[in-house]
ZAZA-251250 format. One record per atom (N, C-alpha, C): residue number from 1; residue in one letter; atom name; x negated, y negated, z negated. Coordinates in steps of 0.05 Angstrom, whole numbers. Layout:
+-----+---+----+--------+--------+--------+
!   k ! r !  a !   east !  north !     up !
+-----+---+----+--------+--------+--------+
! NUM ! a ! CA !      X !      Y !      Z !
...
+-----+---+----+--------+--------+--------+
This chain:
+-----+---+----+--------+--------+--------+
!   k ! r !  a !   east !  north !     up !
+-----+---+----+--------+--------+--------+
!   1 ! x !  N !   -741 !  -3292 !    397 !
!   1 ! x ! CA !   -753 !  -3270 !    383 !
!   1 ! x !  C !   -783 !  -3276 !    380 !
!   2 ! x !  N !   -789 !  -3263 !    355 !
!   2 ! x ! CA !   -822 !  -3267 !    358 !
!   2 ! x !  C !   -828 !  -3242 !    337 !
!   3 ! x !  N !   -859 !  -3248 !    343 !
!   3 ! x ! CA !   -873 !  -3216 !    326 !
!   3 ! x !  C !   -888 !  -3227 !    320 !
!   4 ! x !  N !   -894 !  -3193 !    291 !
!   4 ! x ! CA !   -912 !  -3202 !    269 !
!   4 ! x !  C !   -945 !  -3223 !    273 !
!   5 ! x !  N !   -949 !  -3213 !    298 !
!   5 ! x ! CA !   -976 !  -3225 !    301 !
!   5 ! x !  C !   -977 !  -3250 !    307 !
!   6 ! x !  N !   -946 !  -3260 !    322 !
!   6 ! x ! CA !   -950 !  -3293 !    323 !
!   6 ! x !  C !   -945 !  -3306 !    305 !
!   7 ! x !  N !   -938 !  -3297 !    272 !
!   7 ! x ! CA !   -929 !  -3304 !    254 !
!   7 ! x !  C !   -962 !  -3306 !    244 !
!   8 ! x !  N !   -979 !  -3292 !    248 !
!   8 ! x ! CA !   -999 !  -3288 !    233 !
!   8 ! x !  C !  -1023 !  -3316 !    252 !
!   9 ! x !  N !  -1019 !  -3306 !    279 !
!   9 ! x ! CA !  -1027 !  -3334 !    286 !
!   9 ! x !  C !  -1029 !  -3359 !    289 !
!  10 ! x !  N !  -1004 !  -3360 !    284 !
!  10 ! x ! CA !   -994 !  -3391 !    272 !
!  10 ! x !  C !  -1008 !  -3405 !    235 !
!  11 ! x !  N !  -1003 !  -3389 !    224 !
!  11 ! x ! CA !  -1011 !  -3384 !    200 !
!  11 ! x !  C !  -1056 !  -3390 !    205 !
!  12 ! x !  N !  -1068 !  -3373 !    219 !
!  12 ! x ! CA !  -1094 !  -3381 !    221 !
!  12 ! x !  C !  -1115 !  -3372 !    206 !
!  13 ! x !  N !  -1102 !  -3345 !    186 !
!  13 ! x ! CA !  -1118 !  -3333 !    169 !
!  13 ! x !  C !  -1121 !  -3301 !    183 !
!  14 ! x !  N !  -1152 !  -3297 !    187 !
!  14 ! x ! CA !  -1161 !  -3268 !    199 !
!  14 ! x !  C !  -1151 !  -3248 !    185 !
!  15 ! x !  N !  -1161 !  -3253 !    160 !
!  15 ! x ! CA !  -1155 !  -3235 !    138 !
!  15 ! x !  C !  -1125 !  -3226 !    128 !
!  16 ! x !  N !  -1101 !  -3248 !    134 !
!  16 ! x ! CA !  -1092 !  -3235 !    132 !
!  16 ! x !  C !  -1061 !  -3221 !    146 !
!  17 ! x !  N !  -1043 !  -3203 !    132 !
!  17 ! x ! CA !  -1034 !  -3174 !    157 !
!  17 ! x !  C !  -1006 !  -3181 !    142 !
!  18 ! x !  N !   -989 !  -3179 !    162 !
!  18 ! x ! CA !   -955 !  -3174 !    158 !
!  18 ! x !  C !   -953 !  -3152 !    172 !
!  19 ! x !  N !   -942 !  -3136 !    154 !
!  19 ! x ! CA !   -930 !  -3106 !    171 !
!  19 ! x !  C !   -897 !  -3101 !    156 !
!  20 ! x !  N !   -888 !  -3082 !    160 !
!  20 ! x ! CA !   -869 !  -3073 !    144 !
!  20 ! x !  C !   -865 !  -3055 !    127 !
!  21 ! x !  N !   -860 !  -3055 !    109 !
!  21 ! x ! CA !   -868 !  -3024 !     80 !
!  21 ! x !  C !   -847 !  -3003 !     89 !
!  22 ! x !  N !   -855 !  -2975 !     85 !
!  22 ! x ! CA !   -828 !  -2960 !     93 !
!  22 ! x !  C !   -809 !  -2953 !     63 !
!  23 ! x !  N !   -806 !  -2974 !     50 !
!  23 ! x ! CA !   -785 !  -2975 !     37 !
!  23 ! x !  C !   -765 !  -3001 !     56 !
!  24 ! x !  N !   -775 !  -3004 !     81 !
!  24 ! x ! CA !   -753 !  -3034 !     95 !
!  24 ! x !  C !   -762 !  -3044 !     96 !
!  25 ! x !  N !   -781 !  -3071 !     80 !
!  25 ! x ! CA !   -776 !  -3099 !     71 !
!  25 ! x !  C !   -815 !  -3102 !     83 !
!  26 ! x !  N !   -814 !  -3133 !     87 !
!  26 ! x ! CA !   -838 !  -3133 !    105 !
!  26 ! x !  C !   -855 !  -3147 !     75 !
!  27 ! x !  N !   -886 !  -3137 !     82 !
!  27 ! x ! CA !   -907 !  -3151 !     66 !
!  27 ! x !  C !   -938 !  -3162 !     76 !
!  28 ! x !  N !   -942 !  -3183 !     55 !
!  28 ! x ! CA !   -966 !  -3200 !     67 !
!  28 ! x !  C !   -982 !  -3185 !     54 !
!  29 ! x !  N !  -1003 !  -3186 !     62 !
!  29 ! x ! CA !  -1034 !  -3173 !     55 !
!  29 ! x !  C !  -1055 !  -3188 !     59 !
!  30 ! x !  N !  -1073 !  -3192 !     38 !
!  30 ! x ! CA !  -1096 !  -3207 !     40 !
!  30 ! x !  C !  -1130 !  -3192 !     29 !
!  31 ! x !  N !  -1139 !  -3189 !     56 !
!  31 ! x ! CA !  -1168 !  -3178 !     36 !
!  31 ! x !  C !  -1187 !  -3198 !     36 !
!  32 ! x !  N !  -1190 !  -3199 !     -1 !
!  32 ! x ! CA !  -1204 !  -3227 !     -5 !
!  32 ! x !  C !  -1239 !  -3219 !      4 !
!  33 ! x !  N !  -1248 !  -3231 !     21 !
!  33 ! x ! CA !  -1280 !  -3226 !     25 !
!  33 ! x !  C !  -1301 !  -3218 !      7 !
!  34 ! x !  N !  -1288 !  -3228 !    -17 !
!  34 ! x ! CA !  -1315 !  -3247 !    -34 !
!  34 ! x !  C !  -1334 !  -3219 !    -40 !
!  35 ! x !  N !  -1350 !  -3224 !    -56 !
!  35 ! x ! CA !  -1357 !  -3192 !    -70 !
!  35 ! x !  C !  -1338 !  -3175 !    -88 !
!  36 ! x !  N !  -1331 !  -3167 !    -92 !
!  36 ! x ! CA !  -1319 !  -3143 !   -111 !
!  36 ! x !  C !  -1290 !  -3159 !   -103 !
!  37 ! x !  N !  -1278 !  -3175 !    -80 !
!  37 ! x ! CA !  -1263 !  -3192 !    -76 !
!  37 ! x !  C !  -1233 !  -3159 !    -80 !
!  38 ! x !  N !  -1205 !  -3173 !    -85 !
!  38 ! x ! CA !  -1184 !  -3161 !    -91 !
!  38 ! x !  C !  -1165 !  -3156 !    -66 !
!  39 ! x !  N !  -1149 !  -3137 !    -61 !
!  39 ! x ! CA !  -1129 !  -3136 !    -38 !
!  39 ! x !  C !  -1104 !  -3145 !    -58 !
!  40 ! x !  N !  -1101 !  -3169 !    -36 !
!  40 ! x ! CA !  -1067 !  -3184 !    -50 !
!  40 ! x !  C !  -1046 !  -3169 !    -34 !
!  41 ! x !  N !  -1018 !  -3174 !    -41 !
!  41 ! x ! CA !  -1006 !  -3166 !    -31 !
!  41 ! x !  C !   -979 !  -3180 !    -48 !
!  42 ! x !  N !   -959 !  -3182 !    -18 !
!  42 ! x ! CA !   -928 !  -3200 !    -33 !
!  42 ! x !  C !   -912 !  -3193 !    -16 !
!  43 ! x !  N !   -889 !  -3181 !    -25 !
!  43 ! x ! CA !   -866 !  -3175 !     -6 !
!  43 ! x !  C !   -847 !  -3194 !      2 !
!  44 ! x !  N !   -839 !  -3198 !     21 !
!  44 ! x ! CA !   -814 !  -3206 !     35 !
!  44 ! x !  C !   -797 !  -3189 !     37 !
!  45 ! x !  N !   -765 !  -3200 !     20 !
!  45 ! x ! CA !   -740 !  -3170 !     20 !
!  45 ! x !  C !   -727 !  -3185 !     37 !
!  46 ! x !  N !   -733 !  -3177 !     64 !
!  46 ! x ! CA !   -719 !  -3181 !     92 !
!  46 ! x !  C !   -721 !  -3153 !    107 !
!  47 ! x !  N !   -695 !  -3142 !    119 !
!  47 ! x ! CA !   -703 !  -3119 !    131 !
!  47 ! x !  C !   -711 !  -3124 !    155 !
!  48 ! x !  N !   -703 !  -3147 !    175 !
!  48 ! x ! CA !   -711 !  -3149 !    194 !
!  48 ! x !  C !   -726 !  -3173 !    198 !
!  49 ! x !  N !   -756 !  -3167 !    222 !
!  49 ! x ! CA !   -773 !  -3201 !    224 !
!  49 ! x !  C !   -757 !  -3222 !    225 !
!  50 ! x !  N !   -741 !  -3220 !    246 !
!  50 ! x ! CA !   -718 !  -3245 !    256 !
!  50 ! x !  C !   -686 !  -3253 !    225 !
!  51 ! x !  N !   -692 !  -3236 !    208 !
!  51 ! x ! CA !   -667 !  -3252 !    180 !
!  51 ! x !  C !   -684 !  -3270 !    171 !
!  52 ! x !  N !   -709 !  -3276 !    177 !
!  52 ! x ! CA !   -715 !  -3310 !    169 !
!  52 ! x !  C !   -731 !  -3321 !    199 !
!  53 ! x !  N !   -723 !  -3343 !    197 !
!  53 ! x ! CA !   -735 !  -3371 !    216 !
!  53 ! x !  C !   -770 !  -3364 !    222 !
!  54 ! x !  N !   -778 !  -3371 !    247 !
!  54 ! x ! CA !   -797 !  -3366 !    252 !
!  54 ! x !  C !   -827 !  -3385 !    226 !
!  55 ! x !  N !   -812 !  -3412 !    227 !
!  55 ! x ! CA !   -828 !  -3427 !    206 !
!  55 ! x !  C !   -833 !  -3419 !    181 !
!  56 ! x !  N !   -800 !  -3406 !    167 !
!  56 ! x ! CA !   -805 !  -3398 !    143 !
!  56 ! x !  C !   -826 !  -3378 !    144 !
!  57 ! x !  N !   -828 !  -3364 !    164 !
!  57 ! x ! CA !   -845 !  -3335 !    161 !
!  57 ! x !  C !   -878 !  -3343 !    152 !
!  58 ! x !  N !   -882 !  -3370 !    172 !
!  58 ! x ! CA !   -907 !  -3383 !    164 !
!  58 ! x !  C !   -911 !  -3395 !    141 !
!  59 ! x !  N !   -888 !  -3409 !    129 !
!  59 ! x ! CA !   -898 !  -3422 !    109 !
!  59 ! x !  C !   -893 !  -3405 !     80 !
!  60 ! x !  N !   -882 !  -3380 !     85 !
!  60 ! x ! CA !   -881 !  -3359 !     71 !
!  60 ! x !  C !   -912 !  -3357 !     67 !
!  61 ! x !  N !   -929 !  -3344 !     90 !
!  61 ! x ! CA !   -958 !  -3335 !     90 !
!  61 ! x !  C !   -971 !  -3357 !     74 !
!  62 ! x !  N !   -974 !  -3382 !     78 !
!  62 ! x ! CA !   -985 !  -3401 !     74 !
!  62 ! x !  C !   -987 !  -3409 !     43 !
!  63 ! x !  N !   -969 !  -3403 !     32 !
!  63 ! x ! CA !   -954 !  -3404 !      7 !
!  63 ! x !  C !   -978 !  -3382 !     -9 !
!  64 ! x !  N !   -968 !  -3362 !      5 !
!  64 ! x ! CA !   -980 !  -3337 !     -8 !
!  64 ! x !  C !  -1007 !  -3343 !     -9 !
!  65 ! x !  N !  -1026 !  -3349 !     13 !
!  65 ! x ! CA !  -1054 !  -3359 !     11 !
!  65 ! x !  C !  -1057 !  -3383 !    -12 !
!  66 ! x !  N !  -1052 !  -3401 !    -13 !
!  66 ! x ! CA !  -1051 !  -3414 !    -35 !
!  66 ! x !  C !  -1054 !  -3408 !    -49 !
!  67 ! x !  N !  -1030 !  -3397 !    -57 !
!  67 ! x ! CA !  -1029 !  -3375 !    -91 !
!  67 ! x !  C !  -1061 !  -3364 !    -90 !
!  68 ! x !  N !  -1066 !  -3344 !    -77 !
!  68 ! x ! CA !  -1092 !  -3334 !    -80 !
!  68 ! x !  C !  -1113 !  -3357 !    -91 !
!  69 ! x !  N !  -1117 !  -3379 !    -65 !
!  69 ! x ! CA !  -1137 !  -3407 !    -82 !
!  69 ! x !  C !  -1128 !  -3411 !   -109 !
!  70 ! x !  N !  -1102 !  -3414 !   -112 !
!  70 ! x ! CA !  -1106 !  -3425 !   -135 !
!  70 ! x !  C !  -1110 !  -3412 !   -159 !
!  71 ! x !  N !  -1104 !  -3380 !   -151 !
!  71 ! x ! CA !  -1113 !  -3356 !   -177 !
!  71 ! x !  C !  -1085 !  -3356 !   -187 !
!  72 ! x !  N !  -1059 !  -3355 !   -171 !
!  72 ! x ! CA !  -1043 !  -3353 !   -190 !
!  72 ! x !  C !  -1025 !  -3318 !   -164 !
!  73 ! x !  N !  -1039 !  -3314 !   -153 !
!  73 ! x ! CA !  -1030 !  -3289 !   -141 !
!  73 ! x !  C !  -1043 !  -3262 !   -155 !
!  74 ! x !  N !  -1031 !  -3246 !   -162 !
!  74 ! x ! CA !  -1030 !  -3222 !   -175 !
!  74 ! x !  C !  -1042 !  -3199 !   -147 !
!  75 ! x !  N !  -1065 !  -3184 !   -158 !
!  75 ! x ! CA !  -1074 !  -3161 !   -139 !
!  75 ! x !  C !  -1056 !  -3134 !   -143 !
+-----+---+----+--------+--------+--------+
């Protein structure tokens, strides 16, 4: 078993938060620093932390940060 915060530690970004939405399904959150910077946000439709692999969970986050660099993640 593992929890949201070791998913987030592994991963290595302060900024950003895995919680769960109360529609079920868990989501990443990113608040971008910059000035007038945007809150990202991307769902995972998993009802529970443990229906995916501890790695996927990271390279889920990782993914998602990217997207942000590269400007192709939606606020």
């Amino acid at each position: 078993m593992f929890t949201r915060k070791q998913v987030i530690n592994a991963i290595g970004e302060k900024r950003l938060a895995l919680w769960r939405d109360p529609a079920g399904y868990y989501c990443f959150g990113y608040d971008d620093p910059r000035p007038f910077g945007e809150y990202y946000t991307r769902s995972v439709m998993v009802y529970r932390l443990n229906h995916m692999q501890f790695d996927s969970w990271v390279q889920e986050g990782r993914d998602f940060l990217q997207a942000i660099r590269d400007g192709r993640a939606e606020a």
